[in-house]
C-alpha positions in Angstrom: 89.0 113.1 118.8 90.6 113.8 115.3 92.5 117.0 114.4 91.3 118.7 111.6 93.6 119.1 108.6 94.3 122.7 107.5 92.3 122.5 104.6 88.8 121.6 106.8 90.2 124.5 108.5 90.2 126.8 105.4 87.0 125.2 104.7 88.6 123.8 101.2 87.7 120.2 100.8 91.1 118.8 99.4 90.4 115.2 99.7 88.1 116.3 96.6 89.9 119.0 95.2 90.9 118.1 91.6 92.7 120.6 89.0 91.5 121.8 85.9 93.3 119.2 83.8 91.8 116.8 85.9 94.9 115.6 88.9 93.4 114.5 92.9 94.5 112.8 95.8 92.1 110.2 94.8 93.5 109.6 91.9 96.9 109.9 92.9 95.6 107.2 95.7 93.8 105.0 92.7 97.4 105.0 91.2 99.7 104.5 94.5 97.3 101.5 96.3 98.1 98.7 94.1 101.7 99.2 94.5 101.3 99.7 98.0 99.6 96.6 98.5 101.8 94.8 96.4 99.7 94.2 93.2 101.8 96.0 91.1 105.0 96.6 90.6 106.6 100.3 90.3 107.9 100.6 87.0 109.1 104.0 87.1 112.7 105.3 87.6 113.6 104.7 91.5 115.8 107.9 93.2 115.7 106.2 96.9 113.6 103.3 96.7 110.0 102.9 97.0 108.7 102.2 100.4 105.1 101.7 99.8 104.2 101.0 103.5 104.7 104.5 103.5 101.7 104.9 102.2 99.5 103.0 104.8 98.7 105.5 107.0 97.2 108.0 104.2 95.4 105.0 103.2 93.6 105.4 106.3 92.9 108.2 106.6 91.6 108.3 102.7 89.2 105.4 103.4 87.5 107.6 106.1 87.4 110.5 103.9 86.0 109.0 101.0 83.7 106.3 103.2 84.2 103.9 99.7 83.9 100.6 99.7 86.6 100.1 97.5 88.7 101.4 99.9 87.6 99.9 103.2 88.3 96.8 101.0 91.6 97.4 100.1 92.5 98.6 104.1 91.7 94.9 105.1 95.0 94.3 103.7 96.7 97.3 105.4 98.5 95.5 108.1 97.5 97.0 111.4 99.2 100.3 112.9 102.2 99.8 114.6 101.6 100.3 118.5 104.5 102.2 118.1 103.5 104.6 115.4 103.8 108.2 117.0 100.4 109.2 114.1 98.4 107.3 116.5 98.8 110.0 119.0 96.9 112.2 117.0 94.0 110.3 115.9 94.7 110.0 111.8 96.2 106.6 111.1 
């Protein structure tokens, strides 16, 4: 069973949302992956370090939402989730 984010319960489809001057989680996501996978680097000023596994588990959940191929692709390099990994309790990793 998966939980339903707030917005599904609002009925506001934020995994599609996008602003007027054009800003998404997609997008966002298109920016974030590459790093995250290690393709390229972060070339931005670093506060407390980038951590991009950080990212892996909205990574997931993104290549449900979107059901792209682009992104099931780039999950095959998503290491699996930790057994560990207290998200997995709930269904969304």
């Amino acid at each position: 069973m998966q939980l339903a984010t707030l917005g599904e319960r609002l009925g506001v489809d934020l995994w599609n949302f996008q602003t007027a001057d054009g800003r998404s989680i997609r997008k966002a996501l298109d920016f974030l992956v590459p790093i995250a996978l290690g393709d390229r680097k972060w070339q931005y000023q670093e506060l407390d370090g980038v951590k991009p596994e950080s990212l892996f588990p909205l990574m997931r959940r993104a290549a449900r939402a979107y059901q792209d191929k682009q992104y099931q692709a780039s999950m095959s390099k998503v290491p699996a989730v930790d057994l560990a990994d207290r998200s997995r309790l709930l269904g969304q990793t």
